[in-house]
Each structure stands twice: as C-alpha cells, then as structure tokens.
C-alpha positions as CSV (number, residue, x, y, z in Angstrom):
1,X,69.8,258.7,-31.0
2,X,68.2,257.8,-27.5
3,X,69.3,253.5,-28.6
4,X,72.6,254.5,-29.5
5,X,73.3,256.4,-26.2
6,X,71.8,253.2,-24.8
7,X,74.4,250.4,-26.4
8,X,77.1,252.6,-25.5
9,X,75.9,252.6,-21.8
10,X,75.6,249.2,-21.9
11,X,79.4,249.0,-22.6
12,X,80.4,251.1,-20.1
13,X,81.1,248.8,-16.6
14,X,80.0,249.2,-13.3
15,X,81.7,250.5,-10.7
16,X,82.6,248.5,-8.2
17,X,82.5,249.0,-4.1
18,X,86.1,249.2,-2.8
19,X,86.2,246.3,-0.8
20,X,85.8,246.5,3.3
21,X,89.2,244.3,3.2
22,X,90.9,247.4,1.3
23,X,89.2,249.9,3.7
24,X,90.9,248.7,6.8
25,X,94.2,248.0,5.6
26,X,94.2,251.3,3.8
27,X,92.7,253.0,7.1
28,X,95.4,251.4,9.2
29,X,98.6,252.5,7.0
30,X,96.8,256.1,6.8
31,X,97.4,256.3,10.3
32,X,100.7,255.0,10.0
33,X,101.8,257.2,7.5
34,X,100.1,260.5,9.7
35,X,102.2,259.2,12.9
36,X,105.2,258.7,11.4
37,X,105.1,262.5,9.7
38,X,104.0,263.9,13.0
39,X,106.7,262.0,14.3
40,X,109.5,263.2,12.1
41,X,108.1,266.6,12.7
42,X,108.7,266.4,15.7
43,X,104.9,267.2,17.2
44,X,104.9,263.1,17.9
45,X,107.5,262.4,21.1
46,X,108.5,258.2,21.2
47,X,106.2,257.5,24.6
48,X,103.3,258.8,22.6
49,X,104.1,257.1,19.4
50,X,104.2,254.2,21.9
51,X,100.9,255.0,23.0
52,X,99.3,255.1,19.4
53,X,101.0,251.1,18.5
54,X,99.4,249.7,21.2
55,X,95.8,251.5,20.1
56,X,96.8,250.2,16.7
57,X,97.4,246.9,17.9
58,X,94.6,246.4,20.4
59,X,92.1,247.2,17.5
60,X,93.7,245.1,14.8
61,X,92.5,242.2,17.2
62,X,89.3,243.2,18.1
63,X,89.1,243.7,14.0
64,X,90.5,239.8,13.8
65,X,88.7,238.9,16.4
66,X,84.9,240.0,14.7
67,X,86.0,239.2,10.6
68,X,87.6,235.9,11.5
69,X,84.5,234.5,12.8
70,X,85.5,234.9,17.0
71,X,89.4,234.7,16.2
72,X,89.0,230.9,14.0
73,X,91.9,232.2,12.4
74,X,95.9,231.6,13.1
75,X,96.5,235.6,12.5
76,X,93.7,236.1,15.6
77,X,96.4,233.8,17.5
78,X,99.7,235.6,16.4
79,X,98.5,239.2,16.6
80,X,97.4,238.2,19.8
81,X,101.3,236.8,20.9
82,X,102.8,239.5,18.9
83,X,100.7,242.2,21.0
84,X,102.1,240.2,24.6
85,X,105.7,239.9,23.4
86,X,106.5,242.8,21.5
87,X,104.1,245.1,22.9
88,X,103.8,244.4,26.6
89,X,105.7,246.8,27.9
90,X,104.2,249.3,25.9
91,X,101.0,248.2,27.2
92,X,102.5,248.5,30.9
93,X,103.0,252.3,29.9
94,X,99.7,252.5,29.4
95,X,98.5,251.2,32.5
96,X,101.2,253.1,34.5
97,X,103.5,250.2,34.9
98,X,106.4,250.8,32.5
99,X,107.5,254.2,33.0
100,X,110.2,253.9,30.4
101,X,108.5,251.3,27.5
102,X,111.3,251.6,25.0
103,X,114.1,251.6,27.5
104,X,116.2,248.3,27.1
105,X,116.2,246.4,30.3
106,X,115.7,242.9,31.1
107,X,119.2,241.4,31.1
108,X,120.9,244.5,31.0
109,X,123.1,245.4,34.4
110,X,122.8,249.4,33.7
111,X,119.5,249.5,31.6
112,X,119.8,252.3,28.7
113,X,117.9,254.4,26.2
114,X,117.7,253.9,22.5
115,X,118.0,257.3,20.2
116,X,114.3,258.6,19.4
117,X,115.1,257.8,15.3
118,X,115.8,254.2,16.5
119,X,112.9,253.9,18.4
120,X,110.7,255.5,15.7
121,X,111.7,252.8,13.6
122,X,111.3,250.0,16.5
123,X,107.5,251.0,16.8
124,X,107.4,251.6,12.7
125,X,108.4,247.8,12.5
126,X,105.8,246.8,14.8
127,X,103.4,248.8,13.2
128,X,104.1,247.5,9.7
129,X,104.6,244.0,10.2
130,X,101.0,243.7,12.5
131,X,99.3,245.1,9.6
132,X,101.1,243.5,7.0
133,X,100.6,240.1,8.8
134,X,96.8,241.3,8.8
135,X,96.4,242.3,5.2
136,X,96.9,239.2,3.2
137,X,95.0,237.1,5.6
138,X,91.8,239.4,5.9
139,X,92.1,240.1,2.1
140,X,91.6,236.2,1.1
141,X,89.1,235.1,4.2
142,X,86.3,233.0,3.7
143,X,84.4,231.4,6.1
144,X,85.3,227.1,5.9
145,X,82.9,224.8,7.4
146,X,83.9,222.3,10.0
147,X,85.9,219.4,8.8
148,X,84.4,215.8,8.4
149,X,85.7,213.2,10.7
150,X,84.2,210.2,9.3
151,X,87.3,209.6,7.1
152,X,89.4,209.3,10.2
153,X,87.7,207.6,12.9
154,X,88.9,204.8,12.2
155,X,92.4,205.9,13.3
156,X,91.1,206.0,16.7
157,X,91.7,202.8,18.4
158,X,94.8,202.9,17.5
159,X,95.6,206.4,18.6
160,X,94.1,205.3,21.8
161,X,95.8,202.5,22.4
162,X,99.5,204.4,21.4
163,X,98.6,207.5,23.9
164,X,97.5,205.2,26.9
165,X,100.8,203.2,26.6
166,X,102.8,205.9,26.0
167,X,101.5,208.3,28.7
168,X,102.9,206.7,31.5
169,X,106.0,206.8,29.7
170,X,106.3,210.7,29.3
171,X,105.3,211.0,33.3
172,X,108.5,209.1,33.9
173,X,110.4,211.6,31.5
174,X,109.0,214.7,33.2
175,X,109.3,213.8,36.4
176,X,113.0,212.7,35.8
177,X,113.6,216.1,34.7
178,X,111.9,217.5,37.4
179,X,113.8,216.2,39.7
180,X,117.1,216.4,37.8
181,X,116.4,220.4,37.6
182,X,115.7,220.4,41.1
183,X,118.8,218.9,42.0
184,X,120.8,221.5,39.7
185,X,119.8,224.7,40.3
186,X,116.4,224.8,39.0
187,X,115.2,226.1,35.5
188,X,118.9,227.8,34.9
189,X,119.9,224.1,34.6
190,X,118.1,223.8,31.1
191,X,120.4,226.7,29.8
192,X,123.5,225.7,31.5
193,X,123.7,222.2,30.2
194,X,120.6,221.5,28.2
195,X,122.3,218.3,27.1
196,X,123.2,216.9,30.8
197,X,119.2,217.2,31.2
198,X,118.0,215.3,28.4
199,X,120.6,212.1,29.6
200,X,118.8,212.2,33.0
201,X,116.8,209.4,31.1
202,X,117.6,207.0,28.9
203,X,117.5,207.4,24.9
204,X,114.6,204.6,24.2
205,X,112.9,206.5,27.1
206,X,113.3,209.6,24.9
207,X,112.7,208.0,21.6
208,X,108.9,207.0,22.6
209,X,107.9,210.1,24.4
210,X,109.0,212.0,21.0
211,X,105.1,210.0,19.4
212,X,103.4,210.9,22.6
213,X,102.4,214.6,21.5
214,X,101.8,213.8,17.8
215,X,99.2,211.2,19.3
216,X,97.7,213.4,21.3
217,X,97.0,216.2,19.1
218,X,95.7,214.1,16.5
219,X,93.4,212.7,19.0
220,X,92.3,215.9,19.6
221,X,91.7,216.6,15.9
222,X,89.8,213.6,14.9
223,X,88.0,212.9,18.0
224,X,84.3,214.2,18.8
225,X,83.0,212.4,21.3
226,X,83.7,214.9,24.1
227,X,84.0,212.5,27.3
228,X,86.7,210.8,25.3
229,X,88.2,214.1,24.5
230,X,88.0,215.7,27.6
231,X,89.4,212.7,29.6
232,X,92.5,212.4,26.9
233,X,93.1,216.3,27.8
234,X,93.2,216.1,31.7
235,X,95.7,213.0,31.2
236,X,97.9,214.9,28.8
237,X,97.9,218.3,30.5
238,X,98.5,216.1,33.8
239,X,101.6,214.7,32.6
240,X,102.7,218.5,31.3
241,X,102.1,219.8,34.5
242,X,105.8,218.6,35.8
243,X,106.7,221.0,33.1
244,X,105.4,223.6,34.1
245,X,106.9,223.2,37.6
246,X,110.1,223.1,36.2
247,X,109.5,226.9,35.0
248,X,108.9,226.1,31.4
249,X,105.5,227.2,30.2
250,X,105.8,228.7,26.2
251,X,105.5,225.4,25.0
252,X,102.5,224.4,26.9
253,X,100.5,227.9,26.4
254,X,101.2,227.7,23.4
255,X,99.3,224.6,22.6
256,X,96.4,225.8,24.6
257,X,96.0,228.5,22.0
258,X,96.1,225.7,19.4
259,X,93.8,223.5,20.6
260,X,91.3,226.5,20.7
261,X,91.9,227.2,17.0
262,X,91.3,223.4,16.6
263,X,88.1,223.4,19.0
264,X,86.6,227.0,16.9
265,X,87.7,225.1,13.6
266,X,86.3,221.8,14.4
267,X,82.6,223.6,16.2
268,X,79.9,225.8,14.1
269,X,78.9,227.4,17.5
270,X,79.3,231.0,17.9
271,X,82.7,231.4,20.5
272,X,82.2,234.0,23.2
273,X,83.9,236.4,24.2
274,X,83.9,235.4,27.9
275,X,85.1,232.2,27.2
276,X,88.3,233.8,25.6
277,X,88.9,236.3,27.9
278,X,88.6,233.7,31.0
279,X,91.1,231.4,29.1
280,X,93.4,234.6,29.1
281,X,92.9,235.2,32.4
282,X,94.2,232.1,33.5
283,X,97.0,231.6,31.2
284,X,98.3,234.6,32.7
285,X,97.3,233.4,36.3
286,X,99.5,230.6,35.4
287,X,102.0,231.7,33.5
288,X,102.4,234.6,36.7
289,X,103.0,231.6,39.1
290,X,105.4,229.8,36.7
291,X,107.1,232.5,36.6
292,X,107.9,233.2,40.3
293,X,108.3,229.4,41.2
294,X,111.5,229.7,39.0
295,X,112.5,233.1,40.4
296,X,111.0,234.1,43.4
297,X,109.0,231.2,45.3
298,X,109.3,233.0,48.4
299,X,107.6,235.7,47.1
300,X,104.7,233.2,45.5
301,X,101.8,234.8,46.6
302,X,102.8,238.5,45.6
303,X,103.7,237.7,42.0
304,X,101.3,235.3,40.8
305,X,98.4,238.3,40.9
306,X,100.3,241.0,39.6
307,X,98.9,241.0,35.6
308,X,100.8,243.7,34.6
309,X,104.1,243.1,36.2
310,X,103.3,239.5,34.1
311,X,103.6,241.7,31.2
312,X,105.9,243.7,31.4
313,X,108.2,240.5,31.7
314,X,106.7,239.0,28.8
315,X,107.2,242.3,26.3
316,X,111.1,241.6,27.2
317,X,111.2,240.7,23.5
318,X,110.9,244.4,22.2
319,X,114.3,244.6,24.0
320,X,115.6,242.0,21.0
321,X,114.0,244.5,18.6
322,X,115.6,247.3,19.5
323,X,118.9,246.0,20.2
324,X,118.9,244.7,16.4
325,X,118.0,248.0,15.4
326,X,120.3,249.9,17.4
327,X,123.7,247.0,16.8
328,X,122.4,246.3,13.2
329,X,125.7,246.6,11.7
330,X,127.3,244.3,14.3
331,X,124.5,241.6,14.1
332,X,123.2,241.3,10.4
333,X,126.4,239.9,9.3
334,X,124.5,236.8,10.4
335,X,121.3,237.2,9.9
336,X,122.0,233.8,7.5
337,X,123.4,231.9,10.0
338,X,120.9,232.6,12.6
339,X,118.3,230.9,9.8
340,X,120.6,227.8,8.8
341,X,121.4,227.0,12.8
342,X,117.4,227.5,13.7
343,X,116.6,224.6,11.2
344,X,118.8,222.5,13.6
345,X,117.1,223.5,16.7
346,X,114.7,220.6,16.8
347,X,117.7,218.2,16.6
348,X,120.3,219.7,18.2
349,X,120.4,220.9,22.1
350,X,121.3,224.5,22.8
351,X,123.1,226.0,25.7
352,X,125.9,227.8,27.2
353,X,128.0,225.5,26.7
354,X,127.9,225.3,23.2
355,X,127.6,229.0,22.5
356,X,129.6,230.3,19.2
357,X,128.9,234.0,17.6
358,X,126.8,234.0,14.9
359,X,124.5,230.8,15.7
360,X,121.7,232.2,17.3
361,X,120.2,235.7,18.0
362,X,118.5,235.4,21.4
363,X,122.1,234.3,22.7
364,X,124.4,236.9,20.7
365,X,122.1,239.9,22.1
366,X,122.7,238.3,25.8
367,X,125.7,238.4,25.7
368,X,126.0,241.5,23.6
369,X,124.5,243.0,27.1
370,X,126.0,241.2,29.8
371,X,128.0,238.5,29.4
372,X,128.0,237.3,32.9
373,X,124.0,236.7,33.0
374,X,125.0,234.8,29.8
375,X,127.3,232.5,31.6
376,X,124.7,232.1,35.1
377,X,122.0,230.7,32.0
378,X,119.9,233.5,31.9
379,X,119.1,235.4,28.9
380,X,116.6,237.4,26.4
381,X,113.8,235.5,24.2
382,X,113.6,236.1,20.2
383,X,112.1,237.8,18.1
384,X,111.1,237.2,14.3
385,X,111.1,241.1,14.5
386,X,114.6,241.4,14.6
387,X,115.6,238.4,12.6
388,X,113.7,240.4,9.3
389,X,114.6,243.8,9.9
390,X,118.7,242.3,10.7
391,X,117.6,240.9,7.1
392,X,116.0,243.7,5.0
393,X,115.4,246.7,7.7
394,X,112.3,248.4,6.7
395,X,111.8,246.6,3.1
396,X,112.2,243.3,4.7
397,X,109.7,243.8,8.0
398,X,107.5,244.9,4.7
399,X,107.9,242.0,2.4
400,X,108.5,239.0,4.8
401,X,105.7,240.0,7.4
402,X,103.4,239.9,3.7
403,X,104.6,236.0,3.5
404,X,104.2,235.1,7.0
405,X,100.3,236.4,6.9
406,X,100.3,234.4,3.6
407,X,101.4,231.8,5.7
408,X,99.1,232.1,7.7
409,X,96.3,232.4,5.6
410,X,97.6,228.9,4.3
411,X,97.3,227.2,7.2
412,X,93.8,228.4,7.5
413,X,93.0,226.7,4.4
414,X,94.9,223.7,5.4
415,X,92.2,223.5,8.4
416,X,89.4,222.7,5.9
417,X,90.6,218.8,6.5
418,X,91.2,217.0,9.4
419,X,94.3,215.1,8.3
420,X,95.9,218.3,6.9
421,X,94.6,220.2,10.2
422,X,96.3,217.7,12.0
423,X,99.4,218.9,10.6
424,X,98.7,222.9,11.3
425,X,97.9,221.7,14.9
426,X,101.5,220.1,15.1
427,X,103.4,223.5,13.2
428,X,101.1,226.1,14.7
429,X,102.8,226.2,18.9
430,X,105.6,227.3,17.3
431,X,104.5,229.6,14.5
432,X,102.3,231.8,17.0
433,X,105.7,232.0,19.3
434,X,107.1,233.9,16.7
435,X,107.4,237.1,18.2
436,X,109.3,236.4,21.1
437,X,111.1,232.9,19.2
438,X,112.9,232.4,16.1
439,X,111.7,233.2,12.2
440,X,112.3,229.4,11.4
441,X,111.4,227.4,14.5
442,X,108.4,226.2,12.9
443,X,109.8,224.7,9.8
444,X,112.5,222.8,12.3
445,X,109.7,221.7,14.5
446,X,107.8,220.8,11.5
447,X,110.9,218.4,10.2
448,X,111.5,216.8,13.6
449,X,107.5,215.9,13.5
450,X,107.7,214.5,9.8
451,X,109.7,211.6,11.6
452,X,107.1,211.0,14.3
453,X,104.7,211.1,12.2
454,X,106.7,208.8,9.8
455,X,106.8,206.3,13.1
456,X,103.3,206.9,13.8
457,X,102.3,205.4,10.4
458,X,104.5,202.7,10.4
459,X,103.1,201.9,13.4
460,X,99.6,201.9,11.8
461,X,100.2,199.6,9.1
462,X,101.8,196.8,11.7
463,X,98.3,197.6,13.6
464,X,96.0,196.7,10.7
465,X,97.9,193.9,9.5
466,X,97.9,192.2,12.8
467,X,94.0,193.7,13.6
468,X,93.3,192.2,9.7
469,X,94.8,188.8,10.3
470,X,92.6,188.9,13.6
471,X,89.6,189.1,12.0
472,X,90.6,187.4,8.7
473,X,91.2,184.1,11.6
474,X,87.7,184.9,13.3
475,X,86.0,184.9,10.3
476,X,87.7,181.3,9.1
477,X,86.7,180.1,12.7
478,X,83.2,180.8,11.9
479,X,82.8,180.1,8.4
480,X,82.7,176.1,9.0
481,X,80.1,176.5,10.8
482,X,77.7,178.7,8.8
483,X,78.3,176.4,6.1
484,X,77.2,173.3,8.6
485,X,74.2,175.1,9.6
486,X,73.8,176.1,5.8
C-alpha cells in the first residue's frame, strides 16, 4: 500500500514558484485595472489618475533600474524618455508646476481641456504601453557578459585614421550651419526651409560628414583603451557643440544615453547611482540652456536653472497624445501614411514648405491647432503614442507596445557582440526618442546608416589592400637580405 502511494507521488509534479517577472507585471496591471474602475466610478478624478501614472511610472524605472543590472538595458533608456516626454507635465503637477497636466497647450493660441473619458484613456495608454514595453523585456532578461574586442581591434587604425580626417570636415559643416541659422532667424530657420540649410555647404561636404558619426561610434564600441577613448569623445562632442548652439539638442542627448548603454554593456563594474543621476542633471542643465538660447537669450540666466519649467516643455508630447485621442476620427485616416512617409525621413528634408496632409503627424496636429505657428516654423514633437493608438486605439497601444519591448529586448541581445552592438549603438538615438518622435524613425535611420556603413567597408577593403601590398613590398625588401646573411 504505503509503495504504491509512493509511485503515484512520484508522478505527481512539483509546483512551481510563480516567477518574480510575473509578480510585477501582474502587480502593475492590478493597479491598473483598480484605477481605471475607481475611475469609471467616478471616486478617481483625471488630476489624480494623473498623479497615480507618474507613481506608476517613476517605480517601473527604479524596478528597470535594479533587474537590469543599474539600467544596462535599452527599456531602462526608453522608460526613462517615455517618463520626460509623455509624462513631464504630469510630473510638473506633482511638483506644483503644471496646474492643469492634461490641458493641451504648447502651440495652442487659446489652450483647452480634453473630456475626462478622453483623458482616462490618454493616461490608460500611458499606463499600458510603459508596462507593456516592460513585460517582455523583464520576462526574457539574462545578465550577458561584456563583449570581446579582440576580434575588432584590428579595425582601429583605420577608424582612426577616417575620424581624424573627417572631423575637421564636420566642424566646417556645423559651423556653416551655425552661421547660416544665425543669419536667418535662428533655429526657426531649420523648419522654415530645412532644405535652404543643408545647401549652405556643398554636397561632397555633406557626403563625407554622413561617415563621420558611424566612425565615431564604432570607435566607441570597439575601443578600450580609455585615453584614446576619452580624447576621441571631447573631439566629437566638440564638433557637436555648434549644434547645440544652434538650438538642436535631441539628437545629441540622445547619444549620450547611448553611449552609456554602450559604456554599462561594454564594463562589469557596478554603475552608481550618483553617476546617473549627475549625467541627468546636466543634460537637463543643458538641454535648459539650449532651450533659451533659441527662445529667450535675454532671459539666459533665469531659464537655464529652472528644472521643472525644463519639464514641463519637454512633456509637450502628451499634448500629441491627447489631440490623437480627442481628433481620432480626423487623423487615423492616415495613420499609414504617416508610417510610409517616416521611412523617408532619413532621405528626404522636412519643412514648411513641403507640408501636405496626411504625411506626418507632428505637422498635421500643428496645424490642426494653429496654423499660423505652423507657418512662423514652430510646432509640436511626436509621439509613437499617438501613431499606435491613431492605429489600433486601446488594442493597438496593447499589442504594438508588446513588440516594441520585444524589440527592445532584441537589441539587448544584439549587445552580446561588438560588431552587432555597433549596430544597436547606430539604431538606438532614435529608438529611445520614440515617445516624443516618430514609431518608424529608427528603421529610416537604420537604412540611411546601411549605406555609411556600406562606404565604411568599402573603404576598409581599399585600406588593407594598399596596407597588405605595404608590407607584402617590406617584406620583399628584406627577404634578399636574410637570405644573404643566411
């Protein structure tokens, strides 16, 4: 009796710990579920429900931040961009700053409420897609070790030699621009006549800058020897500085986050937490003094240390959100061709003057608002956001916010190799711009960089035939003589 109640025990399985992973995601869409019913019941007002996204979203990072290993993840980075862009005015109403988070401004002449059913759904989006973004990447984490960079060193004379000759080059450009801006209104000009800007030098000019960032970030990959490293960095950043004086500063923060990735990715040491939060700190120094040199330099010193009027300004994206939710009939008629025209973004300049309805969603919201700021270059940023809920509303923030932390979680895996984390250094600026950019900006980027990198190894095999033929001479000088001696 007692060994037959033992072989059927033996059959019987285990159970099995429900995973942390499933805890937290579970745990997060509980609360979810709780505000939106309190909502709908009306004991949840909008300001509150603001209240309880950013709490949701402030610990979903400090969650990324401690599973990913001190953020070495690309979902630390976006949560991190989607938290500034789409929740920065909700974080303002937090702090006191924003006494209306969901009221849509920015452009606006007459700012204006939303209904309180469209801005449930605003913050439900939010909600949704910073978890669902979460979930598939926390789900499939595993710690990768740092890449090995003895298969690439070799590459690095001739990255060196391609970014020294280059970099003067790209000073030229910028400082052409600068001073075309300065002599056309300032940063409007790039929106006004983006295409009058980029003729201010010459196409060849152009042409060679367009290898001078691929060179530099895969110097930054492969290289570990940190006096090399550190001097190639001052010399790029240098030369990007002009951009930044011209007012334009997403692209460069943006790889600042990316080269941090790279730096956690490529270093076993433990990040810390004051290191982060100082590199915060002074993007949004920066990023506060960009700001007013292209609006208010008079007012320099009374902007540039105002954090949370920084922002404010920066969470203008919501207002994209909740204009698609509120025009959604109007505006999803094309949500297709606001994905075909982003994949010609990296080719093809955009500006006022060749605005047409239906091209892209940062402009048709502008002018949806006021048309006259449209015309004067000024305008709204983007917002992946909007693009999937102008797409699938609620079902599509769900499904597509699943595949871009799949994405993500790809590109993690992509980092276990330094050629292949070459290539998430080149795609991930744009991806983490998301929230306040386009839904396909990275795969257009990612096109545009296929054909520098397509230069870039051309270039290589013309370098090792001519360094082979070099040494292939050298050792044909020397050969008579060894066999003399011999």
């Amino acid at each position: 009796m007692s060994t037959a109640t033992q072989s059927i025990t033996a059959f019987v399985p285990a159970s099995r710990p429900i995973p942390t992973a499933a805890l937290e995601v579970l745990g997060y869409l509980g609360v979810v579920a709780i505000g939106t019913l309190c909502f709908l019941l009306g004991w949840l007002q909008p300001n509150g429900a603001a209240v309880l996204t950013v709490l949701l979203l402030g610990t979903l990072l400090v969650l990324a931040w401690n599973r990913f290993h001190q953020g070495r993840h690309p979902c630390f980075l976006f949560l991190v961009t989607l938290t500034l862009f789409q929740g920065g005015k909700l974080l303002s109403y937090c702090v006191g700053g924003e006494p209306s988070p969901l009221r849509i401004g920015g452009v606006a002449p007459y700012p204006f409420d939303i209904s309180r059913d469209e801005a449930g759904i605003v913050l439900l989006c939010l909600a949704l897609s910073a978890i669902c973004i979460y979930a598939p990447c926390r789900w499939n984490y595993r710690r990768i070790p740092p890449p090995a960079d003895a298969p690439v060193r070799r590459y690095l004379p001739y990255l060196y030699l391609l970014f020294y000759a280059t970099l003067p080059i790209q000073l030229f450009k910028n400082y052409k621009y600068y001073e075309y801006v300065q002599q056309h209104g300032g940063y409007l000009s790039f929106w006004m006549n983006h295409g009058d800007v980029a003729s201010s030098v010459s196409f060849l000019v152009r042409a060679i800058v367009l290898i001078s960032f691929p060179v530099f970030v895969a110097i930054f990959v492969f290289e570990r020897r940190k006096k090399y490293l550190y001097l190639a960095t001052v010399w790029y950043f240098a030369t990007a500085s002009l951009v930044l004086l011209l007012g334009s500063r997403g692209g460069v923060f943006a790889l600042v986050l990316t080269l941090w990735y790279v730096a956690g990715v490529k270093s076993a040491k433990k990040s810390r937490v004051v290191t982060a939060a100082a590199l915060a700190l002074m993007l949004v120094v920066v990023g506060a003094v960009v700001q007013s040199l292209r609006e208010v330099p008079e007012s320099l010193s009374d902007f540039a240390f105002a954090p949370v009027e920084f922002v404010t300004l920066q969470g203008n994206s919501l207002d994209v959100t909740e204009v698609a939710v509120k025009y959604r009939k109007i505006l999803a008629t094309y949500a297709a061709s606001y994905l075909w025209n982003e994949l010609l973004d990296a080719f093809v300049p955009r500006d006022v003057q060749d605005y047409a309805r239906g091209r892209r969603l940062a402009y048709d919201v502008t002018v949806l608002l006021n048309p006259d700021a449209f015309s004067r270059g000024m305008g709204t940023g983007g917002s992946y956001l909007a693009e999937i809920y102008l797409l699938g509303g609620l079902g599509g923030v769900i499904v597509l916010s699943l595949l871009i932390g799949g994405g993500l979680h790809f590109l993690y895996c992509l980092s276990r190799n330094m050629v292949s984390l070459f290539v998430v250094a080149m795609v991930m600026p744009e991806v983490i711009l998301m929230p306040r950019g386009q839904l396909l900006d990275w795969l257009s980027v990612l096109l545009r960089s296929a054909v520098s990198i397509v230069i870039l190894v051309f270039c290589w095999l013309l370098y090792r035939t001519l360094t082979w033929q070099k040494q292939a001479r050298r050792a044909d000088g020397i050969s008579p003589a060894g066999v003399g001696i011999a």
